[in-house]
C-alpha positions as CSV (number, residue, x, y, z in Angstrom):
1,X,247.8,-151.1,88.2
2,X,245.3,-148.9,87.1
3,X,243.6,-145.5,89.4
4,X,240.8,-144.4,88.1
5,X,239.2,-140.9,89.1
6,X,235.4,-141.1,88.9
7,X,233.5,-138.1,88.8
8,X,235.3,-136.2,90.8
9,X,235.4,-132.6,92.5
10,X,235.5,-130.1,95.6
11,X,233.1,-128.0,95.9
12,X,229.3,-127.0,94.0
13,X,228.6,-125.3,91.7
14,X,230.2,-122.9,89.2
15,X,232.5,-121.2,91.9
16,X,233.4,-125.0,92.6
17,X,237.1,-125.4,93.5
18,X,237.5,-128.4,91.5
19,X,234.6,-129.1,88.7
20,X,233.8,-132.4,88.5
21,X,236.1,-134.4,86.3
22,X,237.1,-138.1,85.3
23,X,239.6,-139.8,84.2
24,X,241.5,-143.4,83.9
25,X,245.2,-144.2,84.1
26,X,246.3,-147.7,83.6
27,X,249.8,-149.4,81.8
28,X,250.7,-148.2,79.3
29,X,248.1,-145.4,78.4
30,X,248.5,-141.9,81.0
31,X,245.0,-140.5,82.5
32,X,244.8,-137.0,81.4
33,X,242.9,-134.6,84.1
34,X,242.0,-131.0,82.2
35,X,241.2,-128.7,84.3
36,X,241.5,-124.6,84.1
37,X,241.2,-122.4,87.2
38,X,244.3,-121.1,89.5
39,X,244.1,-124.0,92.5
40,X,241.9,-126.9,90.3
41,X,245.4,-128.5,89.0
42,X,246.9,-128.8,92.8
43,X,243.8,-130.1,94.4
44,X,243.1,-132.9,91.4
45,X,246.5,-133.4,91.8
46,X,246.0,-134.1,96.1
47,X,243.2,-135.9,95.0
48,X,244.6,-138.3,92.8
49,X,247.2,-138.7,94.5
50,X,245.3,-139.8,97.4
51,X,246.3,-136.9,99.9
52,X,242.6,-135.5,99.8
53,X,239.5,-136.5,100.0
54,X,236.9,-135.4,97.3
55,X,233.7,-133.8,98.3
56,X,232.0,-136.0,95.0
57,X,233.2,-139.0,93.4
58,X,235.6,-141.6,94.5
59,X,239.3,-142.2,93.6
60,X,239.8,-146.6,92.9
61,X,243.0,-148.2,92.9
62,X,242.0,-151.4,90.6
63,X,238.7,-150.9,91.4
64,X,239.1,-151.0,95.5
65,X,238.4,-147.3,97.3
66,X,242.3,-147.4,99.4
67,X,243.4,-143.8,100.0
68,X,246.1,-145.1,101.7
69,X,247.4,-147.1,99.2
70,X,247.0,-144.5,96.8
71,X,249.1,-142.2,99.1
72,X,252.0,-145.5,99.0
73,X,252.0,-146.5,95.0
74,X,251.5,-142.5,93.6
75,X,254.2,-139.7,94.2
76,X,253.3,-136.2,93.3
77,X,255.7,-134.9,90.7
78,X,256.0,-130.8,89.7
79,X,253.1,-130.1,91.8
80,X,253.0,-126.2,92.7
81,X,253.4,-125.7,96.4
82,X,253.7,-129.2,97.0
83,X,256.1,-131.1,95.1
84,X,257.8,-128.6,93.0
85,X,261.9,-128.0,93.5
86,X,262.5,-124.1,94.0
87,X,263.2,-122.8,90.2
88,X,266.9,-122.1,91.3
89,X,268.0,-125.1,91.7
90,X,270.4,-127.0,89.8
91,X,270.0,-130.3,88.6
92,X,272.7,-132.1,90.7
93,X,270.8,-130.4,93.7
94,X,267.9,-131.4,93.0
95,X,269.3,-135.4,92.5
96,X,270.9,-135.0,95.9
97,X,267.7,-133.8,97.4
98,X,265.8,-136.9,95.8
99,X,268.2,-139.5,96.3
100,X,268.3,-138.9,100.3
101,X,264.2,-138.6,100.2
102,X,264.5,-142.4,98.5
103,X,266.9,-143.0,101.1
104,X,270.0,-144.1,99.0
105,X,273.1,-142.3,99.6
106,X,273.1,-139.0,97.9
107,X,277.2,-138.5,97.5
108,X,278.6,-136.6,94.5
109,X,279.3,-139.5,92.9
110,X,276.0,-141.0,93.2
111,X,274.5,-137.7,91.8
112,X,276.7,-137.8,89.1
113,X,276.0,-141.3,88.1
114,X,272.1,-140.6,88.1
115,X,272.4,-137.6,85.9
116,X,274.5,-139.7,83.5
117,X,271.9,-142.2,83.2
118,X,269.3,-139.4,82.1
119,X,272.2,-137.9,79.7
120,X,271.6,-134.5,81.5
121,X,275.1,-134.4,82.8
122,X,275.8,-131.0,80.6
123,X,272.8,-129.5,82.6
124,X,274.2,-130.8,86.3
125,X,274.7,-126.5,87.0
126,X,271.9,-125.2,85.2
127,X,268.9,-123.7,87.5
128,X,266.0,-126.3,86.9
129,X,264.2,-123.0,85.7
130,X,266.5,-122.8,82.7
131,X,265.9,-126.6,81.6
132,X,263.6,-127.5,79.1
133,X,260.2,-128.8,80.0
134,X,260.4,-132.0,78.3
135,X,263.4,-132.9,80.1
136,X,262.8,-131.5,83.7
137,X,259.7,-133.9,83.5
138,X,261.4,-136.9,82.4
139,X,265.0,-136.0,85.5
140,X,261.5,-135.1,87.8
141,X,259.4,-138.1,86.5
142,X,262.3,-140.7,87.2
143,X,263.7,-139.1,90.7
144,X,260.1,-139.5,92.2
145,X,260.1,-143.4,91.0
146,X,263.4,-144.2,92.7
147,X,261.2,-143.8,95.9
148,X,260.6,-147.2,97.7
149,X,257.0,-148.6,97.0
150,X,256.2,-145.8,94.3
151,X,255.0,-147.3,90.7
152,X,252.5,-144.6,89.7
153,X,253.1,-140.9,89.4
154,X,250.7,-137.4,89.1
155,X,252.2,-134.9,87.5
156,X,251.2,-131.2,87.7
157,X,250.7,-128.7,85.0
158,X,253.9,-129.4,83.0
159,X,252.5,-126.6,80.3
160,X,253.2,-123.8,83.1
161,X,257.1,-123.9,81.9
162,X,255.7,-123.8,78.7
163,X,257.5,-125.8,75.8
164,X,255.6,-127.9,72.9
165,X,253.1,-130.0,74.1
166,X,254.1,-132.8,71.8
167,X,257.6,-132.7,73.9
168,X,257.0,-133.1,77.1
169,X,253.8,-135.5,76.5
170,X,256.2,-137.9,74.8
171,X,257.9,-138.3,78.1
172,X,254.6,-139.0,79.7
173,X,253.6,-141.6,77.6
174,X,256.8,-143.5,77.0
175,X,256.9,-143.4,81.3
176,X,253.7,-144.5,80.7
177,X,254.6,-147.2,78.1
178,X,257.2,-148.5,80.9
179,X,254.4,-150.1,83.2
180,X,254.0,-147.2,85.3
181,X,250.9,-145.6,86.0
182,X,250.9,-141.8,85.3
183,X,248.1,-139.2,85.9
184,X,248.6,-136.4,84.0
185,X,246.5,-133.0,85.2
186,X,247.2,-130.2,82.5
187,X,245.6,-127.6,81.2
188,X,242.7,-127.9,78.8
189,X,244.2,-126.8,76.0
190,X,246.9,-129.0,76.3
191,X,244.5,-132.2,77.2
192,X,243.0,-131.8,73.9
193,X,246.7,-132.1,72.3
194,X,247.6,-134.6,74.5
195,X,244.3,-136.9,73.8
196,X,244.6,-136.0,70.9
197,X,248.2,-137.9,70.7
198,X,246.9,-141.1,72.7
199,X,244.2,-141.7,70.1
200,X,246.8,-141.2,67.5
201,X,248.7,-144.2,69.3
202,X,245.6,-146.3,69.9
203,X,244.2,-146.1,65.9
204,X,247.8,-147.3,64.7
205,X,248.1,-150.1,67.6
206,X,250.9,-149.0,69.8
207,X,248.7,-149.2,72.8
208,X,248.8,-152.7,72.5
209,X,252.2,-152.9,70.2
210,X,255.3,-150.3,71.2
211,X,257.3,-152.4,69.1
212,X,255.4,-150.5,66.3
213,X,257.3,-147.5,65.8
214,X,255.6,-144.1,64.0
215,X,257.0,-140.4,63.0
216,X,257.4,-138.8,66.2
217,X,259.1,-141.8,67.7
218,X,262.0,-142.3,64.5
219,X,264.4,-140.8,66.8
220,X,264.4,-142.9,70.2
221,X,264.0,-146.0,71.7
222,X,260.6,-148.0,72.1
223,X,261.3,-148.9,75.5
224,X,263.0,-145.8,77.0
225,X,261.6,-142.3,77.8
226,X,262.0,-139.7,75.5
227,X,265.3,-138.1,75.2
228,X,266.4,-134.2,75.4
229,X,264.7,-131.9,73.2
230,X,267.9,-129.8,72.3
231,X,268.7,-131.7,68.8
232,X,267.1,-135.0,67.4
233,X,269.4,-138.1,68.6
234,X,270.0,-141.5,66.9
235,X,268.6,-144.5,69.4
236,X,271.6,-145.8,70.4
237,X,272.0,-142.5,72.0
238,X,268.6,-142.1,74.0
239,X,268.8,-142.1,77.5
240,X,267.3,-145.3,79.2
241,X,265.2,-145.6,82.9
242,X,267.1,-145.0,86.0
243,X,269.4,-148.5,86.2
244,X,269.0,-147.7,90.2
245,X,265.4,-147.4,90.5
246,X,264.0,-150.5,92.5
């Protein structure tokens, strides 16, 4: 599946809400949207998600203009006003929240089980506020894809909870790497790390091989999103995807 943003934007001119910008998410290899001002990362993120129409530019799902399938396939993840849990929130909360949106039974024991799988179960009572960026993407990233029908995801500004860049984008791309298609809207600064990162990947041939394993990846799994930042792991420790997710 691949959603591509072409050309783009809300508004004219400088004072434009959302400059014009492009971008092109497929499997395997995350779409990076930079943009800058205060309300361009929650309206690229509407747009891309399919919940508003741009004043310029289309938004295809494999090449076909379908808003409404758009809306179906893509759930918004971290997006500020939109899709973003309140910052005190624990993590077992915030599961119980998500699993009854999915509509799976969200009983203590099903909440614990999920957090398990993501090896967060030390974080179950700590605010979401308090967790680190890299992994409230990845619980946030993986809640949103236990939704019936969703396979793509747009995820908002994960450089406002600040963090390394490197961190939290190696959750995006090993998401990425899992078939899903991800749209990431970030800051600029942070696009240029993250670009910076895929064309890293697609000079050595992982975009094509993720059996090919380089630096930053000596300490997880190919196959499986990136694990917590606390302390590096061995891979027979790193958490794999959500065993529940359909």
């Amino acid at each position: 599946m691949t959603l591509e943003l072409a050309a783009v934007g809300i508004g004219t001119g400088p004072g434009a809400e959302l400059p014009v910008v492009s971008a092109v998410a497929g499997s395997g290899h995350p779409g990076v949207v930079a943009v800058e001002t205060e309300q361009a990362p929650v309206l690229a993120s509407l747009v891309a998600g399919g919940r508003m129409k741009p004043d310029t530019g289309q938004v295809l799902l494999d090449g076909h203009d379908d808003p409404a399938a758009v809306r179906r396939a893509f759930a918004l993840v971290d997006t500020p006003g939109v899709a973003e849990p309140f910052p005190v929130m624990t993590l077992k909360q915030i599961v119980h929240e998500e699993l009854a949106f999915a509509g799976r039974r969200p009983s203590r024991a099903d909440v614990a089980t999920v957090l398990e799988e993501l090896g967060m179960t030390h974080w179950s009572d700590t605010p979401v506020q308090r967790v680190p960026t890299d992994a409230r993407v990845r619980l946030l990233a993986e809640l949103a894809l236990l939704r019936p029908g969703v396979s793509g995801l747009v995820i908002t500004s994960p450089e406002r909870h600040g963090g390394a860049v490197t961190d939290w984008f190696a959750v995006v791309r090993d998401v990425a790497r899992r078939g899903v298609t991800v749209v990431l809207v970030t800051s600029k600064a942070a696009a240029e790390t993250a670009t910076a990162l895929l064309d890293t990947i697609t000079d050595r041939g992982d975009a094509a091989d993720t059996t090919t394993e380089g630096p930053e990846d000596a300490t997880r799994t190919e196959d499986a999103p990136a694990g917590l930042p606390t302390e590096p792991t061995d891979t027979t420790d790193a958490p794999a995807p959500l065993e529940t997710r359909s």
